[in-house]
N, C-alpha and C positions, 0 to 999 in steps of 0.2 A: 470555398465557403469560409467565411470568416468564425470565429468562435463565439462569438455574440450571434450568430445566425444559426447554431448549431446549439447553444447552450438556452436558445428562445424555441426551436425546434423540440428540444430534451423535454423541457418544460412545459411544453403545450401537448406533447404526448402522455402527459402524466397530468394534466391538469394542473401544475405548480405555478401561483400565478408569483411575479415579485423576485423568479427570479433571474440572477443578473449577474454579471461581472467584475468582481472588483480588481482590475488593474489585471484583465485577463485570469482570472482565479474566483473560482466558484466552490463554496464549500456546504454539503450537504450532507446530515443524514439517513442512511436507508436501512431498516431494519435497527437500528440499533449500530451502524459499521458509520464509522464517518470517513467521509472519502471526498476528496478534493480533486476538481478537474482544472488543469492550467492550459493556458497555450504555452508551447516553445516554439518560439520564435524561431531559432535557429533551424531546428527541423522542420518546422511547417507542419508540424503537430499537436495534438492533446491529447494530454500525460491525465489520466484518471490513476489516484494510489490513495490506499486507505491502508492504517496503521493496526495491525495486528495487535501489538501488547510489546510490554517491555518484558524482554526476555531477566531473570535474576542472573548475577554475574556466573554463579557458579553453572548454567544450562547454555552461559552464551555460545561456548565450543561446539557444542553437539547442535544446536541452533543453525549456526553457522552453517555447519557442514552439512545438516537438511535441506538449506536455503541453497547451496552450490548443487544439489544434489536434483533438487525439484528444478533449478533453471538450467539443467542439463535435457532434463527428460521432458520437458514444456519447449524447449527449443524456438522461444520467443514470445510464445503466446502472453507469457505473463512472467514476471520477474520477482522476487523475493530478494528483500537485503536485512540489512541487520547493521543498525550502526554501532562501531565497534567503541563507542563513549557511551552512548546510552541505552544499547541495549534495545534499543525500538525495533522491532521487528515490522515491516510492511512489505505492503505487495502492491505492482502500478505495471501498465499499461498503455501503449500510445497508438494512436490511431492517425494517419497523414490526414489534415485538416480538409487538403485536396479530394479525398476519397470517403470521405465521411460523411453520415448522415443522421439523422435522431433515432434510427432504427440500430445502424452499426455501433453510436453510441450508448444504446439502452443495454446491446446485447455485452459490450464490454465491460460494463459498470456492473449489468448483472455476473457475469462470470467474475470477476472480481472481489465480490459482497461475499457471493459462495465462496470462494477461496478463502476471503481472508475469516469467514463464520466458521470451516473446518479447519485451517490452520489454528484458531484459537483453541477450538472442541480439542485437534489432536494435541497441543501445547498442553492444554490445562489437565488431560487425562496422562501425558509423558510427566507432567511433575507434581501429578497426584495429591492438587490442591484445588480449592473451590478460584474460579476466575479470579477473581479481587487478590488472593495471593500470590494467583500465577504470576498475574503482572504490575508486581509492588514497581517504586518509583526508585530503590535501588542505593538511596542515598550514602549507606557502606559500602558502595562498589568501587573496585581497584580503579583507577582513572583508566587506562587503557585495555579492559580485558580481554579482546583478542587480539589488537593490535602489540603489547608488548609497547617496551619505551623506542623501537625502533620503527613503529610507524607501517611495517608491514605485516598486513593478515597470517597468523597462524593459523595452520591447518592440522 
């Protein structure tokens, strides 16, 4: 199955008419969570990942170490990262293009939406600020705050 066959399949399950592909990349909101579904190429899959929030510099560590912590105990199901310049916290998922279907695709994007709506709930209640603060834009933040000037992850 191609991604344009899968991403018309997605779309016709939901009634969404118009939508489409741009340059194998689809980006939509659901519930309020925006999430982007790509192909890759290289795998022969579709990466669905919707962006959590910007973590502030000073919660990135403890972030971090949540995010290594859930992709241990999810053991593939679903991934969490945390860019270590910006702070962006999200969550993605890929499904082999080969084995896929509007159904497998519904059910990934919904477990996805959910993740990344209670990753936010338990962020914004760990730093004990209304959402909009949780996830300010950072612009006083160290240039690499968990990477350090040497380019690898502190834990």
């Amino acid at each position: 199955m191609t991604i344009e066959e899968l991403i018309s399949g997605f779309a016709a399950r939901y009634a969404v008419e118009g939508l489409a592909t741009d340059d194998g990349v689809v980006q939509l909101s659901i519930d309020g969570t925006e999430v982007t579904l790509r192909e890759d190429a290289a795998s022969g899959a579709v990466v669905a990942s919707a962006v959590i929030g910007e973590m502030p510099p000073d919660a990135r560590g403890v972030f971090s170490s949540l995010a290594l912590q859930a992709n241990f105990a999810a053991a593939g199901e679903l991934a969490l990262s945390l860019d270590g310049e910006t702070g962006e916290l999200s969550v993605s998922t890929s499904l082999p293009l080969a084995l896929a279907d509007s159904d497998s695709l519904s059910d990934a994007v919904e477990a996805l939406v959910n993740t990344a709506e209670e990753w936010r709930r338990n962020a914004t209640a760990f730093l004990d600020v209304d959402e909009e603060a949780a996830f300010s834009d950072a612009e006083d933040a160290d240039a690499n705050p968990l990477t350090g000037d040497s380019g690898f992850l502190r834990v």
